[in-house]
C-alpha positions in Angstrom: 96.2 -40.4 37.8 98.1 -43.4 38.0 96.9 -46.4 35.6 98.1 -49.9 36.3 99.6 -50.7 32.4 100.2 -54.6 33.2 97.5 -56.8 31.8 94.7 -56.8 30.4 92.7 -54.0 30.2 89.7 -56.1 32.0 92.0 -56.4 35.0 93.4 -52.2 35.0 93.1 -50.7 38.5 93.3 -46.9 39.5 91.0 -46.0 36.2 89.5 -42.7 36.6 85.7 -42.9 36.0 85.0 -39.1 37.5 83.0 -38.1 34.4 80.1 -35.7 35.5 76.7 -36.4 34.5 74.6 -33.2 33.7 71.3 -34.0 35.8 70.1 -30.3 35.1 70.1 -31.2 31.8 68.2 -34.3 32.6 65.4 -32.3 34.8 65.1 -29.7 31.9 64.5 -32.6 29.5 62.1 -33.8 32.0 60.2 -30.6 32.4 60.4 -30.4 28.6 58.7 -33.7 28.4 55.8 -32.8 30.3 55.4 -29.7 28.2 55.0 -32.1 24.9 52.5 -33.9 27.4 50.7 -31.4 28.5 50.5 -29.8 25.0 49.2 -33.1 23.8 52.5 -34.1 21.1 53.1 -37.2 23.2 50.5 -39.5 24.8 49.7 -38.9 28.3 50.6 -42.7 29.2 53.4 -42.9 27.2 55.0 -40.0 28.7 54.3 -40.0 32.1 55.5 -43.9 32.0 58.9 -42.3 30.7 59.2 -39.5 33.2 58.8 -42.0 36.1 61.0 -44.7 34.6 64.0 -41.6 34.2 62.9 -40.2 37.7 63.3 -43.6 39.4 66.4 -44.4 37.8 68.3 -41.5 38.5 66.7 -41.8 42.2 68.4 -46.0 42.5 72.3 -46.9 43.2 72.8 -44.2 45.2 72.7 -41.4 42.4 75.3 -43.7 40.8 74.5 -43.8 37.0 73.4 -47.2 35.8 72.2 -49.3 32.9 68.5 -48.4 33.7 69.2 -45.3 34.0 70.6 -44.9 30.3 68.1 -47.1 28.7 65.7 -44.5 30.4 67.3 -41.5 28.9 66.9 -42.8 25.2 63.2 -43.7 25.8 63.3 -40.0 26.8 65.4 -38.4 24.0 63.2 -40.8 21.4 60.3 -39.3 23.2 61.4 -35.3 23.2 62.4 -36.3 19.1 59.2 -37.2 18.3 56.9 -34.9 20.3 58.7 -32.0 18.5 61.3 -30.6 20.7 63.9 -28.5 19.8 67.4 -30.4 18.5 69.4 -28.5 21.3 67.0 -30.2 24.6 67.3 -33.6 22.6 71.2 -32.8 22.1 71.4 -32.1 25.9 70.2 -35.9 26.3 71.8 -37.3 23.9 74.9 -35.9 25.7 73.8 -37.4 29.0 73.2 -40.8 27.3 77.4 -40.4 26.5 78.2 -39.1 29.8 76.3 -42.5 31.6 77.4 -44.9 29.1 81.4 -43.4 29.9 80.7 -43.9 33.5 79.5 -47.5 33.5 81.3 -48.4 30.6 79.4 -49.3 28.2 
């Protein structure tokens, strides 16, 4: 990888921005959701409003990962934390909220 060093680092060209996003990780936290919903931890309304918002998002830009999309993943790891999941699903998000904010840096 070649990285243009001249300037600011607003104006660099060449950057490498190949990080991979774990989507299995993100349907597992989606099916894990739904479990909590079904099980009655989280409200029905609540949760299925979340599951679409992270569905749709990951579904927009081409399966590019945007904004939207991260500010639907911590709805989602907020709504796995409270509903009672276990600390490794909400981890697993957690590392997916990284992994999105790396890509569209920020």
């Amino acid at each position: 990888m070649q990285v243009n060093n001249f300037g600011p680092v607003t104006n660099q060209t060449n950057i490498d921005r190949s990080l991979s996003f774990p989507k299995a990780d993100v349907q597992a936290g989606i099916a894990q959701l739904r479990q909590l919903i079904a099980a009655g931890s989280i409200p029905q309304a609540i949760g299925t409003e979340v599951v679409t918002e992270v569905e749709q998002s990951l579904n927009e830009a081409n399966g590019q990962p945007t904004g939207r999309l991260k500010a639907s993943l911590q709805r989602l790891r907020d709504m796995l934390a409270i509903g009672g999941a276990s600390a490794d699903d909400v981890a697993k998000i957690a590392g997916a909220i990284t992994a999105v904010s790396g890509i569209i840096g920020g």
